[in-house]
VEXSE-594020 format. One record per residue (C-alpha): residue number from 0; residue in three letters; x, y, z. Coordinates in Angstrom, 1 decimal, decimal comma, m for minus. Layout:
N
pos | code | X | Y | Z
NUM | ALA | X | Y | Z
...
// end
This chain:
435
pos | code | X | Y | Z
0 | UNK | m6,5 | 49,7 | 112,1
1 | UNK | m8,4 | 47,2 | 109,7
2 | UNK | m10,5 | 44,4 | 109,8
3 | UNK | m9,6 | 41,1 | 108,4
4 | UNK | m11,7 | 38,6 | 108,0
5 | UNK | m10,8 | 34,9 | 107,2
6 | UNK | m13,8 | 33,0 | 105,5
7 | UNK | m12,6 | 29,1 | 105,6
8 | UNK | m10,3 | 29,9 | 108,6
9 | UNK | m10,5 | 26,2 | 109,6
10 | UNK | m8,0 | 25,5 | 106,8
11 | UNK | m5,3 | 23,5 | 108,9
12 | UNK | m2,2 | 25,4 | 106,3
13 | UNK | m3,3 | 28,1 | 104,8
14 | UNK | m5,2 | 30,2 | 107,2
15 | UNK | m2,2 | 29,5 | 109,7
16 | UNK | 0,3 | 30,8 | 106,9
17 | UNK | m2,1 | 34,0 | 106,6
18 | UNK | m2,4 | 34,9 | 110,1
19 | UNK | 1,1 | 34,6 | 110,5
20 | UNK | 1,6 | 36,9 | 107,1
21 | UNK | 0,0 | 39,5 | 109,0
22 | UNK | 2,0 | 39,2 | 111,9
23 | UNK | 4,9 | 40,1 | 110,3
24 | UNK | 3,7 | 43,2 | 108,8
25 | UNK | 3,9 | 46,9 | 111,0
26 | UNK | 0,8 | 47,9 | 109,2
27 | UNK | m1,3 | 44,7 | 110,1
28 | UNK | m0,2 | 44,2 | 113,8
29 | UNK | m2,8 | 45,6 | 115,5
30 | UNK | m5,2 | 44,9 | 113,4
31 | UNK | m8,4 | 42,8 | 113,8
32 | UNK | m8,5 | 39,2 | 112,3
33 | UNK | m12,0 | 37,7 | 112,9
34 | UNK | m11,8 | 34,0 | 111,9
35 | UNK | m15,0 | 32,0 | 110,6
36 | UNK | m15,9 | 28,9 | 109,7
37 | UNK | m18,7 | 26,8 | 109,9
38 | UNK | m16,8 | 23,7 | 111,7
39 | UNK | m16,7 | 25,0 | 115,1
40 | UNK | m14,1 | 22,0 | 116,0
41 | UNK | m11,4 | 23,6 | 113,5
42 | UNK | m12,4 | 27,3 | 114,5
43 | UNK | m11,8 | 26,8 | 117,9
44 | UNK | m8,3 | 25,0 | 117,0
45 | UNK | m7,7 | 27,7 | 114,8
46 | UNK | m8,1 | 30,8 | 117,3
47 | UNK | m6,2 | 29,0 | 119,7
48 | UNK | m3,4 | 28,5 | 117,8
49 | UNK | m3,7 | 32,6 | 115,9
50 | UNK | m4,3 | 33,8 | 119,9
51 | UNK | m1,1 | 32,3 | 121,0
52 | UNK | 1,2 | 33,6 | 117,7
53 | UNK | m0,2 | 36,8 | 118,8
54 | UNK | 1,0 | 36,2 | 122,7
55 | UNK | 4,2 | 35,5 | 121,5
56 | UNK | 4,7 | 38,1 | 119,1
57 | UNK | 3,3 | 40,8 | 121,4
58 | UNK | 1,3 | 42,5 | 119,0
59 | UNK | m2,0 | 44,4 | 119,7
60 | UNK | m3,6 | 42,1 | 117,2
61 | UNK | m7,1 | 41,3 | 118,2
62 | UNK | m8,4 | 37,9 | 117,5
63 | UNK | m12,1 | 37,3 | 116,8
64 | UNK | m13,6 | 33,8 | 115,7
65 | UNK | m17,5 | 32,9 | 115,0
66 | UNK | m19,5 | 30,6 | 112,7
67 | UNK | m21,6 | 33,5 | 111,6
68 | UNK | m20,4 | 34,6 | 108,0
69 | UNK | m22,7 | 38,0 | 108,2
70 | UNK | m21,2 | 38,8 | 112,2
71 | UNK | m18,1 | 37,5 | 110,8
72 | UNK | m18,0 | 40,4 | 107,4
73 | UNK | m19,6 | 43,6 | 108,9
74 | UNK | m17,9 | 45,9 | 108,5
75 | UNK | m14,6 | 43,9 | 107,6
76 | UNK | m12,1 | 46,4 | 105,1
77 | UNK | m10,7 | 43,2 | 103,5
78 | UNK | m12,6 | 39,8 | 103,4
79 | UNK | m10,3 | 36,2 | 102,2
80 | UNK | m12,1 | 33,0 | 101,3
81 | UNK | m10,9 | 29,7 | 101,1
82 | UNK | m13,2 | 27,2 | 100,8
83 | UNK | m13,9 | 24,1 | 100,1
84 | UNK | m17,8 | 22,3 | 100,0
85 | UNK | m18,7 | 18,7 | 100,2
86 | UNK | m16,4 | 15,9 | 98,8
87 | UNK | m14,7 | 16,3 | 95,6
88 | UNK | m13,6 | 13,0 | 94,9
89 | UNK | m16,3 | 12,3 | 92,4
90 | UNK | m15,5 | 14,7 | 90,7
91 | UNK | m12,3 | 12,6 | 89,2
92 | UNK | m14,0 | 9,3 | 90,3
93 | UNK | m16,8 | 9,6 | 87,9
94 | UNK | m14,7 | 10,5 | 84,7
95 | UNK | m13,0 | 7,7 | 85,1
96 | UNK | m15,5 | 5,5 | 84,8
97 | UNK | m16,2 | 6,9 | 81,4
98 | UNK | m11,9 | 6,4 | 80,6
99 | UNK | m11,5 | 10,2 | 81,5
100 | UNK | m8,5 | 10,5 | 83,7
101 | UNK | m8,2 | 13,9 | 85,9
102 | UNK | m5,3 | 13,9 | 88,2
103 | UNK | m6,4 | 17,1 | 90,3
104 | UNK | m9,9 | 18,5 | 88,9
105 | UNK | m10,1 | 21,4 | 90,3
106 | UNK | m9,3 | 24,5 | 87,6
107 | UNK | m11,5 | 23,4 | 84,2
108 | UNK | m12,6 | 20,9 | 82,3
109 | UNK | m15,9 | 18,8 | 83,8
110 | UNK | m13,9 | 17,6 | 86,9
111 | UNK | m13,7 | 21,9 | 87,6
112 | UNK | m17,0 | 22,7 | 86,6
113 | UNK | m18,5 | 20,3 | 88,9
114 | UNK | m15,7 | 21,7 | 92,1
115 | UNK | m17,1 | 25,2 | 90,5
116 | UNK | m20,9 | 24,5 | 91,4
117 | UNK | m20,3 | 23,5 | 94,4
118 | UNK | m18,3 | 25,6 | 95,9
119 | UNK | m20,3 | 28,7 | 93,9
120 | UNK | m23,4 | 29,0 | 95,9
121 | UNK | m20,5 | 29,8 | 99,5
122 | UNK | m18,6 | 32,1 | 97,7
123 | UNK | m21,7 | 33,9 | 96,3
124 | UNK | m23,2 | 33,7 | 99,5
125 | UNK | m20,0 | 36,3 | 101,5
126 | UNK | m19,4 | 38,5 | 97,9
127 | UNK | m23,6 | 39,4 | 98,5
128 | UNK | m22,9 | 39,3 | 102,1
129 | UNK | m20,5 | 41,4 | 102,4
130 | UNK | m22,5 | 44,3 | 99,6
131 | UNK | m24,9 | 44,2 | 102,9
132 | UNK | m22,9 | 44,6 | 105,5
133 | UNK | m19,5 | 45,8 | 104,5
134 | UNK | m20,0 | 47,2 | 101,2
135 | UNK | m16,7 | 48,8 | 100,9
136 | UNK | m14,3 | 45,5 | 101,7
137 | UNK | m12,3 | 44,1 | 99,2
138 | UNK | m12,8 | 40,4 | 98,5
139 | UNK | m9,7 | 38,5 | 98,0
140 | UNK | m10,7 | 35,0 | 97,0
141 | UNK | m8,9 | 32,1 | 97,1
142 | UNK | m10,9 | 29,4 | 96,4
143 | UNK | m10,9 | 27,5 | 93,1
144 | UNK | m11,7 | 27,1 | 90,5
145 | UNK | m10,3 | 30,5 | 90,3
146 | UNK | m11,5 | 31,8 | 87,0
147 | UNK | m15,0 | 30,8 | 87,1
148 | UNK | m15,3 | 31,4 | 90,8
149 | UNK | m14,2 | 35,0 | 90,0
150 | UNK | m16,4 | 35,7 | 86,9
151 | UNK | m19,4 | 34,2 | 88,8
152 | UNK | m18,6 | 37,2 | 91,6
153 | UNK | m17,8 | 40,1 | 88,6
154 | UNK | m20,9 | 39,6 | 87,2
155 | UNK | m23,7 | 38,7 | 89,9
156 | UNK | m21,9 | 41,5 | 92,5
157 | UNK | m20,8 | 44,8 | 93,0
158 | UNK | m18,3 | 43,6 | 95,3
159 | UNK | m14,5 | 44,7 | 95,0
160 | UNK | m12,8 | 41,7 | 94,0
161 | UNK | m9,5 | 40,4 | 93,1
162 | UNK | m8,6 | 36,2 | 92,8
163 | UNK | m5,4 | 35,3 | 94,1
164 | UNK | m3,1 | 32,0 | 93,6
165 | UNK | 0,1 | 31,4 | 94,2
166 | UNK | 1,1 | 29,3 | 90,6
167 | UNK | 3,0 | 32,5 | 89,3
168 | UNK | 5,7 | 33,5 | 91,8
169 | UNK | 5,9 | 29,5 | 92,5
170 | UNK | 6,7 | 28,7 | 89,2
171 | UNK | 8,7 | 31,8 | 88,8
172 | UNK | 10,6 | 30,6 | 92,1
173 | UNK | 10,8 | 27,1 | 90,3
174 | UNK | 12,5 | 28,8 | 87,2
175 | UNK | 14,9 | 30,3 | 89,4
176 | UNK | 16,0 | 26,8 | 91,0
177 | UNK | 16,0 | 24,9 | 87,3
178 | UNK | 18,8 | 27,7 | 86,2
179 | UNK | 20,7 | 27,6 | 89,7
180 | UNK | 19,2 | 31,5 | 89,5
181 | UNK | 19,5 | 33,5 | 92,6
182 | UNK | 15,3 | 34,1 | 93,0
183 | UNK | 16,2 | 38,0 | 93,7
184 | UNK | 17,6 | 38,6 | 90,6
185 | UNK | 15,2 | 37,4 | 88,6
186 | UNK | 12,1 | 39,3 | 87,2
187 | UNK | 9,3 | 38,3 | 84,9
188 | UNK | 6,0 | 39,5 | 83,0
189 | UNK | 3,1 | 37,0 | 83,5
190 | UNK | m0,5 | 37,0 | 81,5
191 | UNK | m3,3 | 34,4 | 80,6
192 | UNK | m5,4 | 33,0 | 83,0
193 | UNK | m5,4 | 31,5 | 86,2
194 | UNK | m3,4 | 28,6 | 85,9
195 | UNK | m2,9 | 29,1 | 82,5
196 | UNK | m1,0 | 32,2 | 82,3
197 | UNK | 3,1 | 32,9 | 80,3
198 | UNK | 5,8 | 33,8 | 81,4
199 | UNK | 6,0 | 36,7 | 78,5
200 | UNK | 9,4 | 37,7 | 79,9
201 | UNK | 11,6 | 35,9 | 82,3
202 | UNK | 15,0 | 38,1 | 82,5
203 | UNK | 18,0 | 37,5 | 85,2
204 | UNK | 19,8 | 40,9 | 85,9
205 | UNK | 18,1 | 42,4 | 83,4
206 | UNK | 18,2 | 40,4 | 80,7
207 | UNK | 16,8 | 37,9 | 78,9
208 | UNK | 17,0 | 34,2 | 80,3
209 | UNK | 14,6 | 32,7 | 77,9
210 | UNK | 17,9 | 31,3 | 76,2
211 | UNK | 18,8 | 29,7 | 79,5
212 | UNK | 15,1 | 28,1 | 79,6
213 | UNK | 15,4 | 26,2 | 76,5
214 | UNK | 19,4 | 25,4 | 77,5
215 | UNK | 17,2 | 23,7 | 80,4
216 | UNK | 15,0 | 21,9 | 78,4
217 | UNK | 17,7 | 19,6 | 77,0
218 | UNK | 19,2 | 18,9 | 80,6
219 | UNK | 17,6 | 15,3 | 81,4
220 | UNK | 17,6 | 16,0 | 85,5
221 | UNK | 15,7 | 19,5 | 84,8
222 | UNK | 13,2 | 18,0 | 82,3
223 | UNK | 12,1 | 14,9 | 84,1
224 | UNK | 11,3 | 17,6 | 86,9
225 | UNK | 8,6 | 19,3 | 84,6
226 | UNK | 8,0 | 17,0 | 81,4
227 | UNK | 4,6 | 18,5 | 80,4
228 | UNK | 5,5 | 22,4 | 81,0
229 | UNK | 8,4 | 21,8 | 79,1
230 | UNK | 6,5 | 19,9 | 76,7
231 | UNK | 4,0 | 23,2 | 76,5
232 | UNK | 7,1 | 25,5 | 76,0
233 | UNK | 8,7 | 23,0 | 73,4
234 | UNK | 6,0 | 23,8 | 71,1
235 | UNK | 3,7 | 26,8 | 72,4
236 | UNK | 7,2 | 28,9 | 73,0
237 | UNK | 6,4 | 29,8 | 76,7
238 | UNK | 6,3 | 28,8 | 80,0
239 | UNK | 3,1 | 28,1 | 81,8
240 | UNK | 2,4 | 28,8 | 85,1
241 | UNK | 0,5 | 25,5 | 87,0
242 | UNK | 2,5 | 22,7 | 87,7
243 | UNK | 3,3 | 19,7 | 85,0
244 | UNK | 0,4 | 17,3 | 86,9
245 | UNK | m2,1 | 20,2 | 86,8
246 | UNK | m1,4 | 21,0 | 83,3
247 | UNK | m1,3 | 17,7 | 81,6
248 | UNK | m5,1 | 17,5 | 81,8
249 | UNK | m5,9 | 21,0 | 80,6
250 | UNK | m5,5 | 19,7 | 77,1
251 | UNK | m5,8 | 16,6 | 75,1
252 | UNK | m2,1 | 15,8 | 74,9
253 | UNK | m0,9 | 13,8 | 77,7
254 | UNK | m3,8 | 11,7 | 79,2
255 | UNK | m6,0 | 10,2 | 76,9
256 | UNK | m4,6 | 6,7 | 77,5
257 | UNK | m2,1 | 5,0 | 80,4
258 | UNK | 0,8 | 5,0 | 78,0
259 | UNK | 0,7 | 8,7 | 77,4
260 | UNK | 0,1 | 9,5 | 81,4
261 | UNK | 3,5 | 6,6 | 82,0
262 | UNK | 4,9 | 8,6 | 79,2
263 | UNK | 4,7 | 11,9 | 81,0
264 | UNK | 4,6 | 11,7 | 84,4
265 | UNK | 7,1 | 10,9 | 86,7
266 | UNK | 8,3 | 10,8 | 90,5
267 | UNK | 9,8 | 13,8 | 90,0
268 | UNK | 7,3 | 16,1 | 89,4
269 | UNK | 5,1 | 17,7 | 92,0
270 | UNK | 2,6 | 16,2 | 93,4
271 | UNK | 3,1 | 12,8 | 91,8
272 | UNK | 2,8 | 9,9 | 93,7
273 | UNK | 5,0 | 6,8 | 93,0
274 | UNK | 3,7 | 5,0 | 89,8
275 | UNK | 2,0 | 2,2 | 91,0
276 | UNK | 0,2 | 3,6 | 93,6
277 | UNK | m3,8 | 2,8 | 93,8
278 | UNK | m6,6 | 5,3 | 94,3
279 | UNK | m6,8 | 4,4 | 97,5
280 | UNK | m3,1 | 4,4 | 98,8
281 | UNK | m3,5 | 8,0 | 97,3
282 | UNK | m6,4 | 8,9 | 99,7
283 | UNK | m5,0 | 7,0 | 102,6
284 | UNK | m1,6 | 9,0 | 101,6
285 | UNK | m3,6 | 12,6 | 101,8
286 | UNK | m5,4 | 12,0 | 104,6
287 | UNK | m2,5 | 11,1 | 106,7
288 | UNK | m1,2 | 14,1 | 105,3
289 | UNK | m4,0 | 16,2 | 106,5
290 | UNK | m4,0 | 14,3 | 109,9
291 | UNK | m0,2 | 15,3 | 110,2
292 | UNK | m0,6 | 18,9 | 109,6
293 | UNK | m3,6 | 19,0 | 112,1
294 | UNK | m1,5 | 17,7 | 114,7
295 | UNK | 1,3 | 19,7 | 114,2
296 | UNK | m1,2 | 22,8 | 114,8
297 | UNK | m2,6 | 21,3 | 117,8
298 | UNK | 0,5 | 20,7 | 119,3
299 | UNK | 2,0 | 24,2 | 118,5
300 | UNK | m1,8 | 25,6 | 119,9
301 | UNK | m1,4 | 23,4 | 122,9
302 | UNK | 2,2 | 22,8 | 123,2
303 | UNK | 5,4 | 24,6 | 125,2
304 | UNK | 7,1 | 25,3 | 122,3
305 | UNK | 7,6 | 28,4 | 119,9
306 | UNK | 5,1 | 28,8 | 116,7
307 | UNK | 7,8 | 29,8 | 113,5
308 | UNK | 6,7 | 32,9 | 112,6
309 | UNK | 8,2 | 33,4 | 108,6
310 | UNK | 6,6 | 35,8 | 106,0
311 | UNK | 5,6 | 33,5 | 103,1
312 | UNK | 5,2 | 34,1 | 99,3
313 | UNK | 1,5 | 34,2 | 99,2
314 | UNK | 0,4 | 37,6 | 98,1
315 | UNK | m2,3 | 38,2 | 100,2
316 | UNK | m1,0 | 40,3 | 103,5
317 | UNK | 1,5 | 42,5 | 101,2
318 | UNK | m1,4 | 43,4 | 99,2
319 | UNK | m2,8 | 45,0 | 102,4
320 | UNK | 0,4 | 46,3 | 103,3
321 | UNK | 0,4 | 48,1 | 99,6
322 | UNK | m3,2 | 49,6 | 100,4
323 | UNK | m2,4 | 50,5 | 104,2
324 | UNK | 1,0 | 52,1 | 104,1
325 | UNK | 0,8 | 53,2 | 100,3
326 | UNK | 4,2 | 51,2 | 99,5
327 | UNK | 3,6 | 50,3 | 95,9
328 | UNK | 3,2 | 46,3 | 95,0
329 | UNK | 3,2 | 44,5 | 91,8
330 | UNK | 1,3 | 40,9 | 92,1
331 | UNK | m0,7 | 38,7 | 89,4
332 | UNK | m4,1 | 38,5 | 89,9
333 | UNK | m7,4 | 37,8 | 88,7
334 | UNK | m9,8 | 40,4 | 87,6
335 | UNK | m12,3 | 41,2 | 84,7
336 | UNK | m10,7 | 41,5 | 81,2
337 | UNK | m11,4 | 45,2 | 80,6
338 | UNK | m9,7 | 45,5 | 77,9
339 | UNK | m6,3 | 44,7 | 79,5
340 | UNK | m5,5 | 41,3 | 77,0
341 | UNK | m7,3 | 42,5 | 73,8
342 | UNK | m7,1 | 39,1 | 72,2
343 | UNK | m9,2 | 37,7 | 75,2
344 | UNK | m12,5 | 38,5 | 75,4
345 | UNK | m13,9 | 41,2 | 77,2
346 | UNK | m16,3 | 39,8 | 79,7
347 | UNK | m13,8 | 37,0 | 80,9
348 | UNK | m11,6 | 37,5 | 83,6
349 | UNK | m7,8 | 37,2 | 83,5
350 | UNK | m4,8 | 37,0 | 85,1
351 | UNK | m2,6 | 39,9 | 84,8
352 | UNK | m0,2 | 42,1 | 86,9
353 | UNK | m1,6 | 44,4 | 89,6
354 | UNK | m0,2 | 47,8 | 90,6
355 | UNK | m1,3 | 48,5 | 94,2
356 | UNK | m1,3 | 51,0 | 96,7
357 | UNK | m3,1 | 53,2 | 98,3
358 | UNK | m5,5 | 54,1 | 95,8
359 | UNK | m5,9 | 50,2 | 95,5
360 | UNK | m5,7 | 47,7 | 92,8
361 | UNK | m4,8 | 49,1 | 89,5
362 | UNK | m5,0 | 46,2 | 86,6
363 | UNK | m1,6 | 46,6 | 84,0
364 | UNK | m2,6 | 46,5 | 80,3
365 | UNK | m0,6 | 43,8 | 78,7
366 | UNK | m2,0 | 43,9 | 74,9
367 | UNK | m2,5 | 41,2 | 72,8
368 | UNK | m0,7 | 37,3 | 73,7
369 | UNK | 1,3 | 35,6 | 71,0
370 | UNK | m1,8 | 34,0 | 69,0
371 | UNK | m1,1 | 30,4 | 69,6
372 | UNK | m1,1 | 31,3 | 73,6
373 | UNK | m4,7 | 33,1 | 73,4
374 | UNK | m5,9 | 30,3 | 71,6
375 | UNK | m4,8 | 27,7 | 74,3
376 | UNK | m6,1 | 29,9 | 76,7
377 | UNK | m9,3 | 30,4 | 75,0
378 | UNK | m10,2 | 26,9 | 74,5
379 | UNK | m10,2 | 26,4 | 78,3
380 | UNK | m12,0 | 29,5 | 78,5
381 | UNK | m15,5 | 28,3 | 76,6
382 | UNK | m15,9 | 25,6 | 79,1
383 | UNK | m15,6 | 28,3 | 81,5
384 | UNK | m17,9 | 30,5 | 80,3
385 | UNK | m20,5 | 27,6 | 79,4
386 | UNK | m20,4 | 26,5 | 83,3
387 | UNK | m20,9 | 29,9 | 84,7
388 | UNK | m23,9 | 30,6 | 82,3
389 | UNK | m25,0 | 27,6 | 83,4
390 | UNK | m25,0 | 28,2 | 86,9
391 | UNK | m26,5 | 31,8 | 86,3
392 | UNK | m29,7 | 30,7 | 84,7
393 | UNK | m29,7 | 27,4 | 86,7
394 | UNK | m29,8 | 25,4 | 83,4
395 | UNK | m28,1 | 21,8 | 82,9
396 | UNK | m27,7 | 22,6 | 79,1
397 | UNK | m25,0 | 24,4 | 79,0
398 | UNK | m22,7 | 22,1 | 81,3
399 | UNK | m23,9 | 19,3 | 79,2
400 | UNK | m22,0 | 22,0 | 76,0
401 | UNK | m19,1 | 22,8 | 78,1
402 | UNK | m18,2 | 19,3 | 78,9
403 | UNK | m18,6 | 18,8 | 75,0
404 | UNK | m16,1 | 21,4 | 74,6
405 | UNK | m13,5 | 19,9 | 77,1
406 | UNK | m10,6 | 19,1 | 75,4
407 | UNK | m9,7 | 16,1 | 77,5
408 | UNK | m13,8 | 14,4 | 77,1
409 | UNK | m14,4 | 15,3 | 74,0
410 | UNK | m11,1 | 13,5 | 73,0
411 | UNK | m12,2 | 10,4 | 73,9
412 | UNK | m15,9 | 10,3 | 74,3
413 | UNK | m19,5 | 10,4 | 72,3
414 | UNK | m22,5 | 12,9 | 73,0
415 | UNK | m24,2 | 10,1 | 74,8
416 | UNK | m21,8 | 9,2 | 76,8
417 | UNK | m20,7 | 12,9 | 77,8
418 | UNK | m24,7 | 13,3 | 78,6
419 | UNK | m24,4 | 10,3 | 80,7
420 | UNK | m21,2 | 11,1 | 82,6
421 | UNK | m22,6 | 14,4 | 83,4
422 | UNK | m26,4 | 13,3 | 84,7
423 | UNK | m23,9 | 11,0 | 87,3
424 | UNK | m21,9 | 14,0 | 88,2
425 | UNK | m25,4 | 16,2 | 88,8
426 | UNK | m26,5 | 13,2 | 90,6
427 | UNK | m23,5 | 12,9 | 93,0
428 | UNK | m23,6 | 16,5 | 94,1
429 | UNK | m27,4 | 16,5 | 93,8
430 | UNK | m27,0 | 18,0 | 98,2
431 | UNK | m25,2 | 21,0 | 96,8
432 | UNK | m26,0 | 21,8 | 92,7
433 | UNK | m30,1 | 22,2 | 92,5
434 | UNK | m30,7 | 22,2 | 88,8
// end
């Protein structure tokens, strides 16, 4: 049976939701899942709570746990990251000093390439770890900023690699709801990038429900829910695949000044707090929301009663399933551009649907996007590109050019000042970037 090994396993949601993924699958049971992480506190929380869900599932699952990432990886058939390194809070906090407002930061733009560089050097760190001592495992990576995080792997490691999110079948779930859609008769062709990918097709028994989409757009209550994706569809012709907050700062168009961010965000979008709200009451509001879900896992590790145990959407353990059992599985994922979007370039990576099964992960061609969606697409893509360089050949110059190319900064501000934002950023995260 294989090896799975959780890198980040302290992760109070998601490696919980993973674990119990596996459970539910006959070809993962019995499986080994060694957890890792390097705060031993959270481990050992962790492997309590995964050794009782096996207890009470009465699998054969054996459950491992160290803060050793090499004992952790050898030889593991399928390796899962998600990480996150220092505090990313400047990362927004120093933009707006300079008028830049980020609401998450943590896909492109300067906000990501600062999350990118510092979470680059760990996820480097297991992809050449595991070419030591597992050099056949598949790295599935969950860690953002996705796209530059995965091009950083594809071209400093032979490593099997495939970036996963969950922003396609969430929105495509989200579509569902909006038309009153039953999710299981719905299907859908998604390509871009990560977070930044079309719905090329969204069809409802088999046919097209675009018509219904923009039927949607002019329903108040469904708009309000999504004003800047179905903003991006009003004039790009397509459905993107982040959520409305995310998106917003992807682009110049919706948060250059307070009026435009009042003007299209609301309460009803997800992951918007109530307008009003100041940074703080936002970090007091996430960190009680962090202290909640840690409780809840200490009292389920600890506690009389029964852990749920419900398969979720994320894509990870049926991807295993596909390779161990050779059932076939379509998912969107993010791999190099070979070709498979021929109006992207080459040497990017992408996110496209992935045939898998026993012979692995087999990439679907898609062709060329509708022009006006490559372009989008390939805007955010030069910052991308520019970072990674960067952090290649350990040389500030070219994050000094991508944050030039940001369509959000370079909106709004001068050379100077984009020279002087970034210096503070370098300086901020001087513990973790060394260049």
């Amino acid at each position: 049976m294989p090896k799975l090994t959780i890198v980040g396993a302290g992760s109070f949601v998601f490696a919980r939701r993973l674990i119990t993924d596996m459970l539910t699958f006959d070809s993962l049971k019995d499986s080994t899942i060694t957890l890792m992480d390097i705060n031993q506190e959270k481990l050992d929380m962790m492997t309590k709570l995964a050794k009782k869900m096996v207890e009470q599932e009465g699998t054969k699952t054996i459950i491992e746990a160290t803060t050793n990432l090499e004992e952790a990886c050898i030889d593991a058939d399928y390796v899962a990251t998600m990480i996150r390194v220092g505090d990313s809070r400047d990362n927004v906090a120093i933009p707006r000093k300079y008028g830049i407002s980020y609401a998450i930061g943590d896909t492109s733009g300067i906000s990501g390439a600062f999350y990118f560089l510092t979470n680059a050097g760990a996820i480097l760190n297991v992809a050449k770890t595991m070419e030591r001592v597992c050099p056949s495992g598949l790295l599935l990576n969950y860690t953002n900023p996705m796209t530059m995080l995965s091009k950083m792997v594809l071209d400093l490691t032979d490593t099997k690699y495939v970036g996963l999110c969950h922003s396609v079948q969430g929105t495509a779930q989200q579509l569902a709801e909006y038309l009153d859609l039953p999710f299981d008769e719905v299907a859908y062709k998604v390509a871009g990038i990560n977070h930044m990918a079309w719905f090329l097709e969204f069809k409802y028994q088999g046919k097209d429900a675009y018509p219904l989409l923009w039927k949607a757009l002019d329903d108040p209550e469904v708009y309000k829910r999504d004003v800047v994706r179905w903003e991006i569809m009003k004039y790009l012709g397509a459905f993107v695949t982040e959520s409305s907050i995310h998106t917003s700062e992807y682009n110049a168009y919706f948060r250059r000044t307070p009026e435009m961010i009042d003007r299209y965000t609301n309460e009803n979008m997800w992951g918007v707090m109530p307008k009003g709200w100041t940074v703080e009451e936002r970090l007091k509001f996430y960190k009680k929301m962090r202290a909640d879900q840690e409780e809840e896992n200490l009292e389920l590790a600890n506690g009389d009663g029964k852990i749920p145990i419900e398969r979720s959407h994320e894509y990870f353990s049926r991807i295993l399933n596909a390779i161990e059992t050779n059932e076939p599985y379509v998912f969107n994922g993010n791999v190099r551009n070979n070709g498979l979007i021929s109006n992207l370039p080459a040497p990017s990576v992408v996110e496209v649907p992935i045939m898998t099964d026993a012979n692995g992960l087999n990439p679907c061609f898609i062709g060329e996007l509708p022009t006006a969606l490559a372009a989008y697409d390939q805007n955010n893509l030069n910052v991308q590109e520019l970072v990674v360089e960067g952090f290649k050949k350990k040389d500030r110059k070219y994050i000094y050019q991508a944050a030039m190319f940001d369509n959000l900064v370079s909106s709004q501000l001068t050379l100077d000042q984009i020279h002087d934002m970034v210096d503070e950023l370098f300086e901020a995260h001087e513990e973790f970037v060394d260049f």
